[in-house]
N, C-alpha and C positions, 0 to 999 in steps of 0.2 A: 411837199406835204401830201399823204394822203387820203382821198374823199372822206374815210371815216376822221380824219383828223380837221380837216376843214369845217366839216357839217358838227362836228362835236362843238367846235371854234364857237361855230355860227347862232349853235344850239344852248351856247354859256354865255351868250347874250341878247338872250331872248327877252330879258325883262328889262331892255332897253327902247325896244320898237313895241310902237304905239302904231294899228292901223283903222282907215274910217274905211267903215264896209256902208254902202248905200244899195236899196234894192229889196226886192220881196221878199220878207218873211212871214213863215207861214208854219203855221201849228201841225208836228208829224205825229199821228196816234198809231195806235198796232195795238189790236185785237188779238191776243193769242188764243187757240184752243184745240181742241180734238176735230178731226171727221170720221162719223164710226157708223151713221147712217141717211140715209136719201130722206127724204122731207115727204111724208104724206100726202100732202099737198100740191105739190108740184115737183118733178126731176132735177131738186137743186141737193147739193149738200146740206146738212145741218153741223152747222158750228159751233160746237160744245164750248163756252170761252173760259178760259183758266185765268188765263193774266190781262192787264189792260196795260200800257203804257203810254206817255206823252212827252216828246224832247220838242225844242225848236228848229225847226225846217229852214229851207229855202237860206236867203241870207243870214241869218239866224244859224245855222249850220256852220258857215263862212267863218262867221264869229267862235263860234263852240273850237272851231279846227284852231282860230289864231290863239285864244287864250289856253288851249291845249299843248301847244309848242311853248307857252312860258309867256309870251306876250301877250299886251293888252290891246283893246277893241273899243270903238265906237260904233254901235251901229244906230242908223239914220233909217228910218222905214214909219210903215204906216200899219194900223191895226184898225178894225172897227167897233165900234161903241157898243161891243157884246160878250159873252162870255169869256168866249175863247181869246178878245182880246187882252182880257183881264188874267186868265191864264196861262196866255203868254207873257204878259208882263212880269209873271210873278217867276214865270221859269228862267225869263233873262236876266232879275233882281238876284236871284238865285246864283248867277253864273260867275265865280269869282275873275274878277279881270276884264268884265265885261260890263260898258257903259250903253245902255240901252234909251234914247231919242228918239220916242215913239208919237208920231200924231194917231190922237185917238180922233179917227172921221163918224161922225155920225152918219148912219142911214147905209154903211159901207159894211159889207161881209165882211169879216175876217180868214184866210186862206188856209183849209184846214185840208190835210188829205190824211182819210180812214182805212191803213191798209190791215183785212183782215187774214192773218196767217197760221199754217199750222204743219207741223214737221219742218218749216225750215221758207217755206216756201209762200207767195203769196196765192188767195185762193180768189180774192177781189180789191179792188181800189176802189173807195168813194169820195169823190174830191166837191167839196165847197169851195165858190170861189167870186170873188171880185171880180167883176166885167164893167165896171163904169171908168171913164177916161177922170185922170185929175183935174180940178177945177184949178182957176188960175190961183186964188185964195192958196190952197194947198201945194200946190207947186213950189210956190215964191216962199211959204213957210219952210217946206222939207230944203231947199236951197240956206237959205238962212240959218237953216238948222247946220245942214253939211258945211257950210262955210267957217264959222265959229268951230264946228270939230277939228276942223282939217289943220287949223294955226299946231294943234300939238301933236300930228300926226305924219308918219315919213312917209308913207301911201296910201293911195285910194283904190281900194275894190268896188267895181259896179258888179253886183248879183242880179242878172238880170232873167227874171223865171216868165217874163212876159204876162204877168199880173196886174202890169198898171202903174206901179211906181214909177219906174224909169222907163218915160215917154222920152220923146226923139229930142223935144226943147230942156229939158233939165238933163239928160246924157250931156248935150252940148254947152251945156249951162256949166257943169263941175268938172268937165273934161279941162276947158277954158281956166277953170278958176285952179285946177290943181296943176296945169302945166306954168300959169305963168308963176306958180308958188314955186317950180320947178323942184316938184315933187311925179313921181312914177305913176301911172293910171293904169288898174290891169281890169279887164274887162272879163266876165265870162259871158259869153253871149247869147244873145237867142233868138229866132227867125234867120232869117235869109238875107236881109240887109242890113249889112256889117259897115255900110255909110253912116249910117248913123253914130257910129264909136269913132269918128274921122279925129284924128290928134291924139288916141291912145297911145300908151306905150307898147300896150301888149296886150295880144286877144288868146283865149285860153278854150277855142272848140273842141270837140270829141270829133271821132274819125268821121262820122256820119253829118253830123253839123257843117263841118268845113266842105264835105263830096253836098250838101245842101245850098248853102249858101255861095261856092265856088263852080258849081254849075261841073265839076272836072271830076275827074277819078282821081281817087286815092288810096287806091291798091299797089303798093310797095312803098320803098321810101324816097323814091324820084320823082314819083306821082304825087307826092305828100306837100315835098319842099316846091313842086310848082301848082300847085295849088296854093299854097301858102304867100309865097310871092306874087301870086294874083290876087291873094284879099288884100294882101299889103299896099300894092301900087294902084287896084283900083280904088280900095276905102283909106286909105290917106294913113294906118298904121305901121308903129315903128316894128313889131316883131307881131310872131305867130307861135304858141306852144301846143301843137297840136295832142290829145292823148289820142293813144292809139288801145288801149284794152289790155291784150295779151303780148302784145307787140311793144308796147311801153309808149313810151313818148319823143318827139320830133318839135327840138329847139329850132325858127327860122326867123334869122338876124338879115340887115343888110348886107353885112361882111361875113357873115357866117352858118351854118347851121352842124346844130350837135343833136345826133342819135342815141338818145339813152335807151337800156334794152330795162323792159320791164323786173322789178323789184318782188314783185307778191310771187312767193310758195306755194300760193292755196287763194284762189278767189271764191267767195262767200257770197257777195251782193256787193256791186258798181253802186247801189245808190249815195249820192252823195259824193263820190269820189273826186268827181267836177269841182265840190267846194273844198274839198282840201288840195286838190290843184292849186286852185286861184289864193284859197288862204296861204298856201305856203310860199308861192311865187309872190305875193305882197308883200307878207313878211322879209322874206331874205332879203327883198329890196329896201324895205323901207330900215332896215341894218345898215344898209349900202354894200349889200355883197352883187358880184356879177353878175349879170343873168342867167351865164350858164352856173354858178352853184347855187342858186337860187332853185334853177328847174331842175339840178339833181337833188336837192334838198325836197322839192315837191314832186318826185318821180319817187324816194325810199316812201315819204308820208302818203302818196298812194297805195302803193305797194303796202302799206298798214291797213290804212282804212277795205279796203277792199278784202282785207282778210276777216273782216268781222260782219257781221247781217244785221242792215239798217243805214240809216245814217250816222255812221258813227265816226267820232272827231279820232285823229292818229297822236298819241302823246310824248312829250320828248323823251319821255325812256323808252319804248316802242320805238318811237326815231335810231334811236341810240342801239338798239339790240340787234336790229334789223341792218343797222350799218354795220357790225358789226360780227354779223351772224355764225362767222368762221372761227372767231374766238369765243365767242358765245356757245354755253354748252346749252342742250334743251332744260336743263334742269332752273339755270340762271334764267331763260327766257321767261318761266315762270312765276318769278317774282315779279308782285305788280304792287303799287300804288294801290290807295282807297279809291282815288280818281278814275283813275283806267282801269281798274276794275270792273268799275260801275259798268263804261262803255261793253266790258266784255261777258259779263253777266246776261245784260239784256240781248245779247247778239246769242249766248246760247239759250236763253228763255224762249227768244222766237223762235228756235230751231225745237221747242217745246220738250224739252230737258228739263231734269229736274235738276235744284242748284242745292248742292249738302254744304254743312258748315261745322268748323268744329274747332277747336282755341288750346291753346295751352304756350307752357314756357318753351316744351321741348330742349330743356338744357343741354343732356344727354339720351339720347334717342336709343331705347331699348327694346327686347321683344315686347310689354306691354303697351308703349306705345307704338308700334309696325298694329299690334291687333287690333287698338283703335282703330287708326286708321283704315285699316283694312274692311271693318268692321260698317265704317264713316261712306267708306265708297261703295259698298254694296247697297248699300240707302237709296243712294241718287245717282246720274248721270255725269256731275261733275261734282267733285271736290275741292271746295275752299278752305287753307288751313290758315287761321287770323294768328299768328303770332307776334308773343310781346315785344316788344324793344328793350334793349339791356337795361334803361332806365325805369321801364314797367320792373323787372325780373328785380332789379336791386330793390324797389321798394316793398314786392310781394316775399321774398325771400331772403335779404340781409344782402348787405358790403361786399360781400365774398362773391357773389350769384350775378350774373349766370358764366359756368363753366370755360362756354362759348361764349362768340362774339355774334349779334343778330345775324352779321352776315354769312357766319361760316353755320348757324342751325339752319337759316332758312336756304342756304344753297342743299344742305343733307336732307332739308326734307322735298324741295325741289326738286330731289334726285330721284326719288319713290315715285313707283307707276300711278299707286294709288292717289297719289296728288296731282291736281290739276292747276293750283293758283296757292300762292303763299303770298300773305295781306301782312307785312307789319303792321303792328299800332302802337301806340305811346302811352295809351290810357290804362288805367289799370284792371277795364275791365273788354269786352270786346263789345258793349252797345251799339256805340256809332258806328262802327263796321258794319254788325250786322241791320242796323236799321237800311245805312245805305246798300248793302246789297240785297235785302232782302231776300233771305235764303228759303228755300220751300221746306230742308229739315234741317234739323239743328241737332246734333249730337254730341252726348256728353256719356261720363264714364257711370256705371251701377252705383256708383259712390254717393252721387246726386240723385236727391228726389227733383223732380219734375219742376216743382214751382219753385227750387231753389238755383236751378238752372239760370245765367244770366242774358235775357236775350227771350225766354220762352213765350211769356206772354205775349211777346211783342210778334214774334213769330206764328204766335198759334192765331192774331187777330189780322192776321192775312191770311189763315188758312193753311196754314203750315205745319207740322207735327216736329215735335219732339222724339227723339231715339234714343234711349238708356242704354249704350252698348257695354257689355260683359268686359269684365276686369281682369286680367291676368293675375295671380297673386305672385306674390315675391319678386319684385319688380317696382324699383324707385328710386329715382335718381337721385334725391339727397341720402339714400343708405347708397348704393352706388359708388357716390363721391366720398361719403364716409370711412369706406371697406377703403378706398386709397390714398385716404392721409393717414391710415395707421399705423 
């Protein structure tokens, strides 16, 4: 078999594995805007802000990546009796697939990091943050909490961002209770003593962490594997999945190690990267797939995430494209999900791009519509075309309709430069689409007045504009279709 055919395997039973993620979760915002002049006041920038956004961080992220491959999540973590934790609760309520067991602590920040960006890039970091140890009270709850999860769970992810949650006596506390369930424990770690994870299955550093905590170099890949078997033998774990960045990543077994050469076309922003490591190497496990298809499973979802700016989770059709990239044309890569969309919306937003929007059946794809579109994409910096589903099309247009089949219009319009993303949807109008992407314009033909547009209002109260682009005449696809049944 091969990897595209194993990881597909592995990927059409996703909604089997159930994983408990324990560990700091913590609220990620992004400030988007312009830099266009210095501050009167002092030699700083001034940050024009356009957009705001807020996902969940930290283990939180972990989670976002596992229910993103198809599978579903527990996560176990702590918030504080404030805002933002009520914020985040509402953003993990939100997260389909995703079981969220939260101690609300009072008197306890909640971990927020404010990063403000503009063109692509970050301009500052402001991080709030938790610095009190757990009380014993809270320990023995978050314990009791994880243990009750873990009965429906095939593995355990520790998320450890060195926040406080996961002190050295509850690590050893669920390392214990998930080995004698004799269920997999994958750790992603954090500081320099990696004794603390002693009974793991597997520890999941970056190149820097492991030359940190291994005291040794890890410049090549001889450097890497003995490095690796010196965390293993002196902290008492069963493997090491070291990432290496550009260099991809380094599987180190007792009996083995495997070199995977890096996945990603195009790196965007590492953040986050780490958590779709460890979500993916939990997953495949908790499937009970091998370690080495597990870590080439979480070497391609790398290779995703890190094409996109932010924390952004990798989804199983990105999984799937990316596997498969050679028979994949660029036009197919371009069909996304509502879902993965969203992720890749906001990864051009913070790159401070404008996002255009624009809907139809496109049954048969003629010079009026190429003008559209063309039309659609001098608007903005990227083009989203939301198109119906044949079920939409038959119930807007009759029995007979649409000419095409979803997949063969939206491969044709995938194929145009002017498009950037092709959204099916099923509903007969394109609202939810656009609520969830929130586009900056929204384009429709001369045909439509303004306030009969669907989507305008909603668009124009974020700040968004509406675009009446010009009509080709004599051009329509139900005359079209007509001129050839006659």
């Amino acid at each position: 078999m091969t990897d595209y055919t194993i990881i597909a395997e592995l990927i059409g039973r996703m909604h089997d594995a159930r994983v408990l993620c324990v560990g700091d979760v913590m609220l990620d915002r992004f400030v988007i805007g312009a830099v266009n002049r210095v501050s009167p006041e002092a030699p700083i920038p001034v940050l024009e802000v356009k957009d705001e956004a807020a996902m969940i961080g930290g283990a939180g992220n972990v989670v976002r990546n596992v229910v993103a491959f198809g599978a579903s999540a527990t996560l176990v973590s702590i918030v504080g009796d404030d805002a933002a934790g009520d914020e985040l609760s509402a953003l993990l309520a939100a997260t389909s697939g995703a079981t969220a067991r939260l101690l609300r602590v009072k008197g306890r920040r909640t971990t927020i990091k404010t990063r403000f960006m503009t063109g692509g890039q970050q301009l500052l970091r402001a991080d709030y943050e938790a610095e009190s140890p757990l009380t014993d009270e809270v320990r023995e709850k978050l314990f009791a909490l994880a243990s009750e999860a873990l009965t429906d769970c095939g593995a355990i992810v520790l998320s450890d961002y060195g926040k406080g949650v996961l002190d050295s006596d509850l690590i050893r506390d669920l390392i214990a209770l998930a080995r004698n369930a004799g269920k997999p424990v994958i750790v992603d770690p954090k500081g320099t003593d990696y004794g603390i994870y002693r009974g793991a299955t597997l520890l999941t550093p970056n190149r820097n962490e492991l030359r940190e905590a291994s005291g040794m170099s890890v410049d090549g890949d001889e450097s890497i594997v003995i490095a690796s078997r010196h965390i293993m033998a002196k902290c008492g774990v069963e493997g090491v999945l070291a990432t290496r960045s550009e260099e991809g990543m380094t599987l180190v077994e007792e009996d083995a190690v495997n070199h995977l050469p890096a996945r990603s076309r195009a790196v965007f922003d590492v953040s986050g990267a780490g958590d779709t490591v460890a979500a993916a190497m939990t997953t495949g496990l908790a499937l009970g797939a091998s370690s080495s298809v597990a870590a080439n499973f979480a070497n391609v979802a790398a290779g995703v995430a890190v094409g996109k700016v932010g924390t952004a989770a990798a989804y199983a059709s990105e999984i799937i494209a990316a596997m498969h990239e050679a028979e994949f044309s660029t036009g197919e890569a371009k069909i996304s999900t509502s879902a993965s969309a969203r992720d890749r919306v906001e990864g051009w937003r913070r790159q401070g791009r404008r996002i255009g929007f624009t809907n139809g059946c496109f049954d048969l794809l003629h010079p009026g519509h190429i003008s559209l579109l063309n039309q659609a994409r001098g608007a903005c910096d990227f083009l989203i075309v939301g198109l119906n589903s044949d079920e939409s099309v038959r119930r807007l247009k009759g029995e007979n309709r649409p000419a095409q089949t979803e997949s063969g219009r939206a491969s044709v319009l995938a194929s145009l430069a002017a498009v950037d993303m092709v959204v099916i949807f099923a509903e007969d109008t394109p609202l939810e689409v656009i609520n969830t992407l929130r586009p900056d314009i929204l384009v429709k033909g001369q045909d439509y007045a303004v306030e009969d547009v669907v989507g305008a209002k909603e668009v124009q109260s974020w700040g968004g504009t509406v675009v009446l682009a010009e009509i080709l005449d004599g051009h329509s696809t139900t005359e079209t279709l007509r001129r050839m049944t006659r």
